[in-house]
Biopython code that builds the backbone (N, CA, C, O; Angstrom):
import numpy as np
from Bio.PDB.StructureBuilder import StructureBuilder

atoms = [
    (1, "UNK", "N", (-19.406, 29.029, -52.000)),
    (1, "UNK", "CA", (-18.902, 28.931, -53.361)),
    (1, "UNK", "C", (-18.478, 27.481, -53.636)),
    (1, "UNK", "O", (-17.713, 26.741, -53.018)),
    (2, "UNK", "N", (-19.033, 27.342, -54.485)),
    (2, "UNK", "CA", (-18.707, 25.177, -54.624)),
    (2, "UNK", "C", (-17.533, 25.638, -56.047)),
    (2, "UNK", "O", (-17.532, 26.527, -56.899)),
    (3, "UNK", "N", (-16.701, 24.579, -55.730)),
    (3, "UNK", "CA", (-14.814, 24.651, -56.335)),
    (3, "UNK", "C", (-15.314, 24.721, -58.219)),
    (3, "UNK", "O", (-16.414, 24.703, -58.772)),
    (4, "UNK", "N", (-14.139, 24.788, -58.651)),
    (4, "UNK", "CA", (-13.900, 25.180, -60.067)),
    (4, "UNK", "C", (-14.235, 23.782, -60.469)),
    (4, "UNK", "O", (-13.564, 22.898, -59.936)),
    (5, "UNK", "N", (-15.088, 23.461, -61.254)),
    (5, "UNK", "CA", (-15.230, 22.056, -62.006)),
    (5, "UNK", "C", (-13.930, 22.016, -63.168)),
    (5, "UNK", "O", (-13.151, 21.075, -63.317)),
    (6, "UNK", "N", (-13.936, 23.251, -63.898)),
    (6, "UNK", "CA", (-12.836, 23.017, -64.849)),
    (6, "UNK", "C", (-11.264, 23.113, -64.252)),
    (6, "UNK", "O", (-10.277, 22.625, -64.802)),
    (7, "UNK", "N", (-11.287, 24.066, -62.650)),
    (7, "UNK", "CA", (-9.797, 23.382, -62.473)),
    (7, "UNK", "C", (-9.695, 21.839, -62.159)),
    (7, "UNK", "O", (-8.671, 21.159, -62.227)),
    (8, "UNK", "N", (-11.042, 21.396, -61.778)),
    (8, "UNK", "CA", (-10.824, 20.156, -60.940)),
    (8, "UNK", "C", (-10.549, 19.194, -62.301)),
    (8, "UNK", "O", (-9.654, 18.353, -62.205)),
    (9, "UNK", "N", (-11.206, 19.288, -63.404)),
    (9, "UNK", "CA", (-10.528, 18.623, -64.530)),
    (9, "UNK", "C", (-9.117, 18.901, -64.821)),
    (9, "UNK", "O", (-8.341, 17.975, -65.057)),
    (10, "UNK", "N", (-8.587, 20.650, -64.814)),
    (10, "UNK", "CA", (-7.255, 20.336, -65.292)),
    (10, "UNK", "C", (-6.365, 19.512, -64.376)),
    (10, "UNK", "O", (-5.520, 18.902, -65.031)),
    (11, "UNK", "N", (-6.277, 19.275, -62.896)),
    (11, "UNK", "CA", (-6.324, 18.701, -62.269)),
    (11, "UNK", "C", (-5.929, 17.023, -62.727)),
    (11, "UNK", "O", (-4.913, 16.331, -62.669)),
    (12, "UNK", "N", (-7.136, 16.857, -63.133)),
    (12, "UNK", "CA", (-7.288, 15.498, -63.168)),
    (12, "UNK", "C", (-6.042, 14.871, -64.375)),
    (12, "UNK", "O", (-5.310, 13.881, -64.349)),
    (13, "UNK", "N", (-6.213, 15.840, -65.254)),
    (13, "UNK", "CA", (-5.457, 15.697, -66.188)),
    (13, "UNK", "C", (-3.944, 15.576, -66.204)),
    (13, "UNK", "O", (-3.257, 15.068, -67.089)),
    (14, "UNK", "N", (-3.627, 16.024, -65.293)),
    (14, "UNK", "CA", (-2.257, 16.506, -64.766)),
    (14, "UNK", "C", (-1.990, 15.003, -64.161)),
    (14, "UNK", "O", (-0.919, 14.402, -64.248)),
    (15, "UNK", "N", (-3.179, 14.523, -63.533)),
    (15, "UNK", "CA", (-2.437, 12.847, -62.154)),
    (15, "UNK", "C", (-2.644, 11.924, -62.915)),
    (15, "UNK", "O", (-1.989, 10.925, -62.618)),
    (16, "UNK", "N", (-3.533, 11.776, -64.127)),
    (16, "UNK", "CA", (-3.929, 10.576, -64.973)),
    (16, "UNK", "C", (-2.692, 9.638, -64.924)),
    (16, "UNK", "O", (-2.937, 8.441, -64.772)),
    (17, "UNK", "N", (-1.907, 9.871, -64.989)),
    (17, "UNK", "CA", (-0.577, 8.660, -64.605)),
    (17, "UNK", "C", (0.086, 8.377, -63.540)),
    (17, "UNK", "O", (1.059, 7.655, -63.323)),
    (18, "UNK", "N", (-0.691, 9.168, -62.776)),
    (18, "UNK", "CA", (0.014, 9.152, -61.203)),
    (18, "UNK", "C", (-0.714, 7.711, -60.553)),
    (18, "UNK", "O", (-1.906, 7.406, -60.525)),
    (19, "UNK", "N", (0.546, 6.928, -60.026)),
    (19, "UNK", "CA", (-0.883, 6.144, -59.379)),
    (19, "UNK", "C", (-1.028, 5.780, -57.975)),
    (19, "UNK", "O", (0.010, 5.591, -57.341)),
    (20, "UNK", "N", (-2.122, 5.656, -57.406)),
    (20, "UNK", "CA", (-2.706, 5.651, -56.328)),
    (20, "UNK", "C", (-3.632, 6.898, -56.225)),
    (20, "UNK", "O", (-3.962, 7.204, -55.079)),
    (21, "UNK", "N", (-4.057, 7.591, -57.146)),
    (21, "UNK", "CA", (-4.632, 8.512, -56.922)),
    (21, "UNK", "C", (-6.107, 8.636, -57.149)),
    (21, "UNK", "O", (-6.728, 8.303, -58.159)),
    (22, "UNK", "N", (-6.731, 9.358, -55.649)),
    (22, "UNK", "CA", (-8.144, 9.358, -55.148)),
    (22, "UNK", "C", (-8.338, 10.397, -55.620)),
    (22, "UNK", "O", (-7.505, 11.105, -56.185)),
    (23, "UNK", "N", (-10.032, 10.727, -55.358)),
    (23, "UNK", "CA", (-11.056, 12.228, -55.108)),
    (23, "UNK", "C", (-11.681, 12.121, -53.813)),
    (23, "UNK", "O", (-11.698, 11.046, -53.214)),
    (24, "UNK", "N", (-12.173, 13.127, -53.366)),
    (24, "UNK", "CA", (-12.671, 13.174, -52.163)),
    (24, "UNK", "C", (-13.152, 14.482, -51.972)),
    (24, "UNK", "O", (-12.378, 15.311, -51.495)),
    (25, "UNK", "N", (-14.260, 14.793, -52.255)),
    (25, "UNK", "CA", (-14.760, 15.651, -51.458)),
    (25, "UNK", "C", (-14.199, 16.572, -50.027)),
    (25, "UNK", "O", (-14.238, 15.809, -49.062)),
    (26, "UNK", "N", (-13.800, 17.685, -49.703)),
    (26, "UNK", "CA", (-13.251, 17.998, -48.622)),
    (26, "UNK", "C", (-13.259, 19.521, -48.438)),
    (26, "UNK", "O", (-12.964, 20.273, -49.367)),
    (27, "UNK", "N", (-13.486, 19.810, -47.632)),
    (27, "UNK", "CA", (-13.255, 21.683, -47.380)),
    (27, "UNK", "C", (-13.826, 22.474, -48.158)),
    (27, "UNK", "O", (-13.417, 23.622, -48.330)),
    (28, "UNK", "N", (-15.086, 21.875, -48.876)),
    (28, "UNK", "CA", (-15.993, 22.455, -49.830)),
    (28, "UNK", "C", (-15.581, 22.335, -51.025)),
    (28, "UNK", "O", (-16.342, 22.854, -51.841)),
    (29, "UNK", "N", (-14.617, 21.823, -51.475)),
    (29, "UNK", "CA", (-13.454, 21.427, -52.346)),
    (29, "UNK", "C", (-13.397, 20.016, -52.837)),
    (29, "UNK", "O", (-13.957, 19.105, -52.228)),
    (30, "UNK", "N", (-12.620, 19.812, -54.103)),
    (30, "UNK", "CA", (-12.348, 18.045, -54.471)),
    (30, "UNK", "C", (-10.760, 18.578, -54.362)),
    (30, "UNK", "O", (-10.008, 19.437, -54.820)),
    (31, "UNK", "N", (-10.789, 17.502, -53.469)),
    (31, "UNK", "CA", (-9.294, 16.600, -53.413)),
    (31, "UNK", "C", (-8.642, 15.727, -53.907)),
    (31, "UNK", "O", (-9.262, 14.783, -54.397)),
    (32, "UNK", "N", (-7.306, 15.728, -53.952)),
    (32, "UNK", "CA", (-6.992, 14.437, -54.922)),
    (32, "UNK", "C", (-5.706, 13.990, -53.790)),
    (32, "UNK", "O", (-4.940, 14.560, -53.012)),
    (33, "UNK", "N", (-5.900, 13.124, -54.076)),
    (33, "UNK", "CA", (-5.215, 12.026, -53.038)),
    (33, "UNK", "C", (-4.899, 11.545, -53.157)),
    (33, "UNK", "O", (-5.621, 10.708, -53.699)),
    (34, "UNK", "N", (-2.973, 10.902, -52.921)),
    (34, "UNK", "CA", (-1.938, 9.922, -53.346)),
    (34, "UNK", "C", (-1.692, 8.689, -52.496)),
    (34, "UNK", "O", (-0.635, 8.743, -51.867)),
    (35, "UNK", "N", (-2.268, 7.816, -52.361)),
    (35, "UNK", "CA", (-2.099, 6.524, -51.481)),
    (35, "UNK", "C", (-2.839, 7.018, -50.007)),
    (35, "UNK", "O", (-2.361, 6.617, -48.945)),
    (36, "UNK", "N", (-3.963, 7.862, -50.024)),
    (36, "UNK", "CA", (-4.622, 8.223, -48.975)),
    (36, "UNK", "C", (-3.759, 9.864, -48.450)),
    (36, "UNK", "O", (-3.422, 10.144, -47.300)),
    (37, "UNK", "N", (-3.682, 10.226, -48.971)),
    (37, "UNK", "CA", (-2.682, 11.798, -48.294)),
    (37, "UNK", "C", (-2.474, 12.457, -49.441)),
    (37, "UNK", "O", (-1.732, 12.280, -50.407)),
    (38, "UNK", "N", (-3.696, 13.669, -48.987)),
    (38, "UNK", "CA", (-3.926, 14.479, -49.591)),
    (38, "UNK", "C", (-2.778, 15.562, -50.231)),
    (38, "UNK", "O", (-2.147, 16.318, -49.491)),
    (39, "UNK", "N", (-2.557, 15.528, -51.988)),
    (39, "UNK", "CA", (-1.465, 16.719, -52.039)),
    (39, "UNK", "C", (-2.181, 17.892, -53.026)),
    (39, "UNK", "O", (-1.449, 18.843, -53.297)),
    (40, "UNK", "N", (-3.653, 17.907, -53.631)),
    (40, "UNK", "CA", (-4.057, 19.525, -54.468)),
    (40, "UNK", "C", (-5.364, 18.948, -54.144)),
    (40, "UNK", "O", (-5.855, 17.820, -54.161)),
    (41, "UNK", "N", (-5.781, 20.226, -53.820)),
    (41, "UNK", "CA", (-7.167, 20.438, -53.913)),
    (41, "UNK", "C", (-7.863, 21.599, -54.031)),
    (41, "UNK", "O", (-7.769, 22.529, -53.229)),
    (42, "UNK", "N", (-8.877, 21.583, -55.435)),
    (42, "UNK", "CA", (-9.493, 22.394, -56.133)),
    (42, "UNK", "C", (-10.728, 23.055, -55.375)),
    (42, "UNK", "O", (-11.893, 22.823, -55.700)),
    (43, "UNK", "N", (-10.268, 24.118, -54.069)),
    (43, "UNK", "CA", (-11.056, 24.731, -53.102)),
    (43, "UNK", "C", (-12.380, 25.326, -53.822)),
    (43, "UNK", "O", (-12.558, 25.816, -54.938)),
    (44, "UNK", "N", (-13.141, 25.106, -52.840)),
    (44, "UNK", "CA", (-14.455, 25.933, -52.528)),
    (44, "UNK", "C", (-14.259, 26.804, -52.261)),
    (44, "UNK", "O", (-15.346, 27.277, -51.930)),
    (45, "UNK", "N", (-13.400, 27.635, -52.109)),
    (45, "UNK", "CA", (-13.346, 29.355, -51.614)),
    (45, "UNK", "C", (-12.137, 30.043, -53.151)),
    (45, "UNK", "O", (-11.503, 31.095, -53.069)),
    (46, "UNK", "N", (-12.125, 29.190, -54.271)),
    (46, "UNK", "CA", (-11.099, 29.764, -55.569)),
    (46, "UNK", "C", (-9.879, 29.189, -55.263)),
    (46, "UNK", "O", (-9.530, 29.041, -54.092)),
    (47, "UNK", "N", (-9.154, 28.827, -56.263)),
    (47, "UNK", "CA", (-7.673, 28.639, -56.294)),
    (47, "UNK", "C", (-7.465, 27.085, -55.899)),
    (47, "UNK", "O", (-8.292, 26.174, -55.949)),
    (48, "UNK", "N", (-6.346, 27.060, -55.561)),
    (48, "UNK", "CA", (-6.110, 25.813, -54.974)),
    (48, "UNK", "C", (-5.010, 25.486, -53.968)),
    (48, "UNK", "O", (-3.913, 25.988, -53.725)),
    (49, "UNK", "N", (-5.688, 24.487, -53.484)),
    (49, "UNK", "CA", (-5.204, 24.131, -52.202)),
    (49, "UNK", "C", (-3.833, 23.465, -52.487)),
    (49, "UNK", "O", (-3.855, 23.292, -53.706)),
    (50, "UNK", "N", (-2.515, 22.947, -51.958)),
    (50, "UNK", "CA", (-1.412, 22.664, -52.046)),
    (50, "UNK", "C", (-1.005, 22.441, -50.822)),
    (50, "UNK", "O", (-1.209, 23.232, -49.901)),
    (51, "UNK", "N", (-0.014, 20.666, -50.635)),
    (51, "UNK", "CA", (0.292, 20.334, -49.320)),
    (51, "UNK", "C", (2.147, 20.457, -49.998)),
    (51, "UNK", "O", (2.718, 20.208, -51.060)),
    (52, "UNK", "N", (2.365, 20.763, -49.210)),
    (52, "UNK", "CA", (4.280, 20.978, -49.414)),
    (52, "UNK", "C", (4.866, 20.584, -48.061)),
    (52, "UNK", "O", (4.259, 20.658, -46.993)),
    (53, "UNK", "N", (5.841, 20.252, -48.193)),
    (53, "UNK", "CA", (7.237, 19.895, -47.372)),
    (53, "UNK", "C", (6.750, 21.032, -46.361)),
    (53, "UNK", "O", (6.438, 22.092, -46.903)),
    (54, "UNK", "N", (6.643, 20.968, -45.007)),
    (54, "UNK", "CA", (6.102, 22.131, -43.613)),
    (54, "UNK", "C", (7.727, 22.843, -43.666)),
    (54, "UNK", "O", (7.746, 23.925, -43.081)),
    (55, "UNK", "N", (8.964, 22.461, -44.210)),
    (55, "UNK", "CA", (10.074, 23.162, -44.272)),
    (55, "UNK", "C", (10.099, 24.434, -45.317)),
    (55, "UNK", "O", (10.715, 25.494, -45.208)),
    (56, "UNK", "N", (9.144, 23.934, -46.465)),
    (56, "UNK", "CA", (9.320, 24.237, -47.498)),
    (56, "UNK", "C", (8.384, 25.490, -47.792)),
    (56, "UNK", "O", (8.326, 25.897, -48.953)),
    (57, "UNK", "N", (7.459, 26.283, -46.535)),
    (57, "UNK", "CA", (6.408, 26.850, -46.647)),
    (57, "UNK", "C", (7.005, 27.827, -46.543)),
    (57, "UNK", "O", (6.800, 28.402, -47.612)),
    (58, "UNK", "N", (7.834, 28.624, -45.767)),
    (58, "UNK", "CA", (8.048, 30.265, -45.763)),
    (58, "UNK", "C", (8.891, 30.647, -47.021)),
    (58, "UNK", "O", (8.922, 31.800, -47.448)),
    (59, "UNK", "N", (9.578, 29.600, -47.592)),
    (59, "UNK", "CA", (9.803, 30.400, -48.967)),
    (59, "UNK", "C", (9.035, 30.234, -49.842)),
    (59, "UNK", "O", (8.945, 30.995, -50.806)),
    (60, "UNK", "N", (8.170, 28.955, -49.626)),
    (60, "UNK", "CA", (6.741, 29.121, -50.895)),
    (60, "UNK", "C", (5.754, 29.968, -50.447)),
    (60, "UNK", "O", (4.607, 29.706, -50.809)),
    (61, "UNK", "N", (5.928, 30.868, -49.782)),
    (61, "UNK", "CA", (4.895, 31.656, -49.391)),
    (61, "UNK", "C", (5.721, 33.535, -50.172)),
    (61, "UNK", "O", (4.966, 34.479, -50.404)),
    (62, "UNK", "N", (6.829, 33.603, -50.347)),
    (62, "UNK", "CA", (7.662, 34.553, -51.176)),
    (62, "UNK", "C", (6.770, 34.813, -52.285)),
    (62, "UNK", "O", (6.210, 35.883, -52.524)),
    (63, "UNK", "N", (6.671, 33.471, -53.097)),
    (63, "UNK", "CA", (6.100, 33.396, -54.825)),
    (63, "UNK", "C", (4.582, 34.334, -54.291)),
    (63, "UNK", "O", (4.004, 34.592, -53.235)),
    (64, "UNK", "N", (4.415, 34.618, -55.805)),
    (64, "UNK", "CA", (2.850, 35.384, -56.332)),
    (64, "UNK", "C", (1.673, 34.904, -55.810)),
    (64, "UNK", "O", (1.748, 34.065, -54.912)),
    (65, "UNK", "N", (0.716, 35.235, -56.159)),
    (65, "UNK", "CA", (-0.552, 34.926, -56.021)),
    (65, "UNK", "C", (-0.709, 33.557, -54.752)),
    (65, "UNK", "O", (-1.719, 32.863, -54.640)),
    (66, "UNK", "N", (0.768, 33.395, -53.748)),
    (66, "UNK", "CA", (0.381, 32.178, -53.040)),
    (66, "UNK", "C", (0.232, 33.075, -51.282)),
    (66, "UNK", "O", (0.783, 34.156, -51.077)),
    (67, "UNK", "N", (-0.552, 32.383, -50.279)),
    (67, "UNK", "CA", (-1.170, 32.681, -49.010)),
    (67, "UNK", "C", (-0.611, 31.468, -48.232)),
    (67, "UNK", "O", (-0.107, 30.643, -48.994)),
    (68, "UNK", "N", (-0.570, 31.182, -47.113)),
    (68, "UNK", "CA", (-0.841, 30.170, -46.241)),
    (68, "UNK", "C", (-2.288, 29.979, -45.987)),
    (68, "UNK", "O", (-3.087, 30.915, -45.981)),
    (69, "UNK", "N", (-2.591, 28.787, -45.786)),
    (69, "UNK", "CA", (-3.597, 27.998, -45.536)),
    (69, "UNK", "C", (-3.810, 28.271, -44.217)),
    (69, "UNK", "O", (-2.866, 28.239, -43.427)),
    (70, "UNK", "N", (-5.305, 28.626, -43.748)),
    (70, "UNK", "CA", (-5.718, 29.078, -42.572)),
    (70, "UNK", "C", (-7.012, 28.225, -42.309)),
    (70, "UNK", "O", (-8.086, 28.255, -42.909)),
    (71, "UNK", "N", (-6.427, 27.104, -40.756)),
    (71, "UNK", "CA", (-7.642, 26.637, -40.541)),
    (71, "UNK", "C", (-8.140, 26.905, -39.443)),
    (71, "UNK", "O", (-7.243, 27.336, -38.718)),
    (72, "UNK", "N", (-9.531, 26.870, -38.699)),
    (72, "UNK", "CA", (-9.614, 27.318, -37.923)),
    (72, "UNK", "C", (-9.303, 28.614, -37.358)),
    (72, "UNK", "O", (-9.625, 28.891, -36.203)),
    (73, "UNK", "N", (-8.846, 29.218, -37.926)),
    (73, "UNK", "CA", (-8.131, 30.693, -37.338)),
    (73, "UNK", "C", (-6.226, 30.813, -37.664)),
    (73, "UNK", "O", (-5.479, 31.787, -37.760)),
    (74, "UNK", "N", (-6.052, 29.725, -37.732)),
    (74, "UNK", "CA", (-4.446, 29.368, -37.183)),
    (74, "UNK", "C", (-4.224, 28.765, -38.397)),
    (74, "UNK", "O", (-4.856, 27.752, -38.697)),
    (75, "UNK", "N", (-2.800, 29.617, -39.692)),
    (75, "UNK", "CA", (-1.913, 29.324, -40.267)),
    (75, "UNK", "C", (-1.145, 27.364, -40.059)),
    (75, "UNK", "O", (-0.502, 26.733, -39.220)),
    (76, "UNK", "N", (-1.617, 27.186, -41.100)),
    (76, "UNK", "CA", (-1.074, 25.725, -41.297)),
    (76, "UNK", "C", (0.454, 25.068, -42.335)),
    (76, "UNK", "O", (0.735, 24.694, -43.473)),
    (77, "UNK", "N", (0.931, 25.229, -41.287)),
    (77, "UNK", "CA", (2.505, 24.982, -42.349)),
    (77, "UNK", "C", (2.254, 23.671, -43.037)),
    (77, "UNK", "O", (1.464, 22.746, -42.845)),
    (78, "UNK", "N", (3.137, 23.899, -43.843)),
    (78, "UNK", "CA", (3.243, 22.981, -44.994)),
    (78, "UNK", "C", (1.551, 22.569, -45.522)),
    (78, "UNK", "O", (1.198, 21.401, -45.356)),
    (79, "UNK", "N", (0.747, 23.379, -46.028)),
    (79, "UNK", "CA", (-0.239, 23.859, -46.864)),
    (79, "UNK", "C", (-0.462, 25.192, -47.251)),
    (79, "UNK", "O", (-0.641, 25.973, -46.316)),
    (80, "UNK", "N", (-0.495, 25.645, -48.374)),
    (80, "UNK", "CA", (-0.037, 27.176, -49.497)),
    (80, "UNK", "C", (-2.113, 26.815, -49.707)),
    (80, "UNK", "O", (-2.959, 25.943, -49.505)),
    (81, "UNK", "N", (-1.977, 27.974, -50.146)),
    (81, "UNK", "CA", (-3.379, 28.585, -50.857)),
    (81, "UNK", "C", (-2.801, 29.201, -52.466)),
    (81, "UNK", "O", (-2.279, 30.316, -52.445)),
    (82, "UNK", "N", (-2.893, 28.542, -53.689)),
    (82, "UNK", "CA", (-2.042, 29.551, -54.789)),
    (82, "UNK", "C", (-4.076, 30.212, -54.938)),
    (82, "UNK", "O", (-5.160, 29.721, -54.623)),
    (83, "UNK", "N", (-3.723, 31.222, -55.440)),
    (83, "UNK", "CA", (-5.148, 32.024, -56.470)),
    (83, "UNK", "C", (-4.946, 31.751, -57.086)),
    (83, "UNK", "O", (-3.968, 31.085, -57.424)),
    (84, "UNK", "N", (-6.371, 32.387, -57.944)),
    (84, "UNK", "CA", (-6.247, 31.831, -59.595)),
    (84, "UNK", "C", (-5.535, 32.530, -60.650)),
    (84, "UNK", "O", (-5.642, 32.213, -61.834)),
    (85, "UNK", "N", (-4.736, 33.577, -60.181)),
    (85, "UNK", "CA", (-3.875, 34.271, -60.977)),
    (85, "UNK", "C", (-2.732, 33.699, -61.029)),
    (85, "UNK", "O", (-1.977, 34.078, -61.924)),
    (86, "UNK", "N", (-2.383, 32.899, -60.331)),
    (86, "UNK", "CA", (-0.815, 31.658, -60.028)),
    (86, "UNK", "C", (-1.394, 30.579, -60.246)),
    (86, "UNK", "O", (-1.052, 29.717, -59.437)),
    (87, "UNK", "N", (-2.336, 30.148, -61.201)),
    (87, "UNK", "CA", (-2.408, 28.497, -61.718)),
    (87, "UNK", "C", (-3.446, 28.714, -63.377)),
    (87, "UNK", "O", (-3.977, 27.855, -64.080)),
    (88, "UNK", "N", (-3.392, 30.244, -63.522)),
    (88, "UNK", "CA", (-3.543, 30.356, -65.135)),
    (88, "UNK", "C", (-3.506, 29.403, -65.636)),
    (88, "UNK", "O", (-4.282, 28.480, -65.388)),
    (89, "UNK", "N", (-2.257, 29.356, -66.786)),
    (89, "UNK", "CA", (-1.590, 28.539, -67.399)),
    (89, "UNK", "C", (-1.432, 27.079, -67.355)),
    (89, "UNK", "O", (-0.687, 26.747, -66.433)),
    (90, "UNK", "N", (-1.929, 26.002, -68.111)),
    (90, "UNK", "CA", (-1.175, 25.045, -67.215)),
    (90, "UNK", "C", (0.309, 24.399, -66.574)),
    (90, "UNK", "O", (0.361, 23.423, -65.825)),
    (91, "UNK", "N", (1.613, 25.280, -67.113)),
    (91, "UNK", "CA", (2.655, 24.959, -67.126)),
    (91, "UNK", "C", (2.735, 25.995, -65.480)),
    (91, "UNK", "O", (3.851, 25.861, -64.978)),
    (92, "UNK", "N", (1.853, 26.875, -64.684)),
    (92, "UNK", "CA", (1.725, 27.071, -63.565)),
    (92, "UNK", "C", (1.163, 26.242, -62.640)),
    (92, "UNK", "O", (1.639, 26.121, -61.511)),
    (93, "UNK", "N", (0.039, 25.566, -63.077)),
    (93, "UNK", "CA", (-0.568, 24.227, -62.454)),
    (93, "UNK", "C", (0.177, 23.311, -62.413)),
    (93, "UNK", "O", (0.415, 22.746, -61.345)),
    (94, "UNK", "N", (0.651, 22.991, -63.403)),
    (94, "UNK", "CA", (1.697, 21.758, -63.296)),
    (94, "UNK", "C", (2.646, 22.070, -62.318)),
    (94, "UNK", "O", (2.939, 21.166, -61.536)),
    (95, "UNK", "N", (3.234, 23.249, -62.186)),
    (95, "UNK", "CA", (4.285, 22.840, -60.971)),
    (95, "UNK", "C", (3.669, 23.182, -59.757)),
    (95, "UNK", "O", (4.469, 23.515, -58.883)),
    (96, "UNK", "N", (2.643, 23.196, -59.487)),
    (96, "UNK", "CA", (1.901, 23.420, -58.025)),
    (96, "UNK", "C", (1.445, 21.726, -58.145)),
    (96, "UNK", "O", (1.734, 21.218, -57.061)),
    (97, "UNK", "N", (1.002, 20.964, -58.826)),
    (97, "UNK", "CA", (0.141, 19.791, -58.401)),
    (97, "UNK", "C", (1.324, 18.999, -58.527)),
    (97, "UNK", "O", (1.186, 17.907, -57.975)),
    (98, "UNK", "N", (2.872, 19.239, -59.270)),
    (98, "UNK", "CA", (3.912, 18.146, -58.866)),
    (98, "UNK", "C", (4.019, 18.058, -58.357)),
    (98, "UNK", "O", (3.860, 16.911, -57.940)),
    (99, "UNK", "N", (4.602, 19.363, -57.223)),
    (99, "UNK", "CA", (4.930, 19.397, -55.796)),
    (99, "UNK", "C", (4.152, 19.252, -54.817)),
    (99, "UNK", "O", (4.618, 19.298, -53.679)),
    (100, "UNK", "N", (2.824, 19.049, -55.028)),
    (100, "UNK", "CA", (1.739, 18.463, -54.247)),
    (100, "UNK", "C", (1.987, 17.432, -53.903)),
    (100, "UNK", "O", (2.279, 16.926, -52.819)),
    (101, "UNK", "N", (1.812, 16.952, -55.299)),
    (101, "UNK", "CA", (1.896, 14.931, -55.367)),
    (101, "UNK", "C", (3.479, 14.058, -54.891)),
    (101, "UNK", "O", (3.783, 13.070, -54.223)),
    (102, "UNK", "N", (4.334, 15.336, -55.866)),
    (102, "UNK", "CA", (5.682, 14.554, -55.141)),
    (102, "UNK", "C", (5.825, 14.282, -53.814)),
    (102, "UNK", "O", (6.529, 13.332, -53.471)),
    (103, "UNK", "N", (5.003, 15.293, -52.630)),
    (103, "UNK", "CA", (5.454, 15.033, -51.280)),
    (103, "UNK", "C", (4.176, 14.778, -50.948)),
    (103, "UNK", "O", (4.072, 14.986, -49.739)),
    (104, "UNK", "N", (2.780, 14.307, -51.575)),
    (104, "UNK", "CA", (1.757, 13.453, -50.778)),
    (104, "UNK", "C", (2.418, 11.798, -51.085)),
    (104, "UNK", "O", (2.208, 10.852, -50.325)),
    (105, "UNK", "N", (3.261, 11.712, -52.387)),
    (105, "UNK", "CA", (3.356, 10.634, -52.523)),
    (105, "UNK", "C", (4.671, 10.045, -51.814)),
    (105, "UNK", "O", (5.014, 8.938, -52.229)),
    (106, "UNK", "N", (5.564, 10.702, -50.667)),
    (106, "UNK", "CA", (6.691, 10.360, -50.132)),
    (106, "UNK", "C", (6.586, 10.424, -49.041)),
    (106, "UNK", "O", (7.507, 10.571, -48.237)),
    (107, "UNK", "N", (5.105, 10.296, -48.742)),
    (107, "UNK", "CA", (4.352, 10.308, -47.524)),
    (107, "UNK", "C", (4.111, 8.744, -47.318)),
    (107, "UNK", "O", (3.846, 8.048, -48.298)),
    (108, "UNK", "N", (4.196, 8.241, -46.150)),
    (108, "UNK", "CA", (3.375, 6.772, -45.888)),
    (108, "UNK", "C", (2.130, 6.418, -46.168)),
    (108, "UNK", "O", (1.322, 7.283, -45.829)),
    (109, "UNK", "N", (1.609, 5.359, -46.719)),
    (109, "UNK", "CA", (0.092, 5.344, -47.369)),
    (109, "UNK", "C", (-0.625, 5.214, -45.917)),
    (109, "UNK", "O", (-0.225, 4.954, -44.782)),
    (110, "UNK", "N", (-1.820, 5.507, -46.478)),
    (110, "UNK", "CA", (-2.758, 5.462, -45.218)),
    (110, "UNK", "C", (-3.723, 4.538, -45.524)),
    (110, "UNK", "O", (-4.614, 4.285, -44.713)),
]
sb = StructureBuilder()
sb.init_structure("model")
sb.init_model(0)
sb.init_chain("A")
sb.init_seg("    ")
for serial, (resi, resn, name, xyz) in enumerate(atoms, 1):
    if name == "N":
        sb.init_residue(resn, " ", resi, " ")
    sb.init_atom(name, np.array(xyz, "f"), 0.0, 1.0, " ", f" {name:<3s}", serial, name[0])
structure = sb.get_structure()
């Protein structure tokens, strides 16, 4: 399944003022990327991908329509899976790709 072109625009729309921010191809998915460190990405398998605080994952995993991120076999803290029933709206997107970006961007550049 190749990713949502129109989330990957709302997406885009959302970082247009963010700056340092990349695309990248990744996990069958476009990524977007804050000074090299990845925080949303508009998966190849639906929904979207989300990097969060690794503290911050067992209660963002409480909320709706959100999963942990499974690679390889093995649950990856601090990365959420939301569906597309939890990024409807864009005032639902928006607070999944802040909190993306706020903590890709309080990350060290790469």
């Amino acid at each position: 399944m190749a990713y949502d072109t129109e989330l990957a625009d709302r997406i885009r729309e959302l970082l247009a003022a963010e700056p340092g921010v990349d695309e990248k191809r990744m996990f069958g998915g476009l990524a977007f990327l804050i000074n090299g460190n990845m925080a949303v990405a508009a998966s190849g398998r639906g929904g979207l991908m989300v990097r969060v605080p690794p503290e911050e994952t067992d209660r963002l995993l409480q909320r709706d329509h959100v999963a942990p991120m499974v690679m390889a076999g093995r649950e990856t803290r601090g990365w959420l899976r939301v569906g597309d029933d939890g990024i409807k709206t864009m005032r639902q997107l928006q607070s999944w790709v802040r909190r993306g970006a706020g903590y890709a961007a309080s990350l060290p550049p790469k």
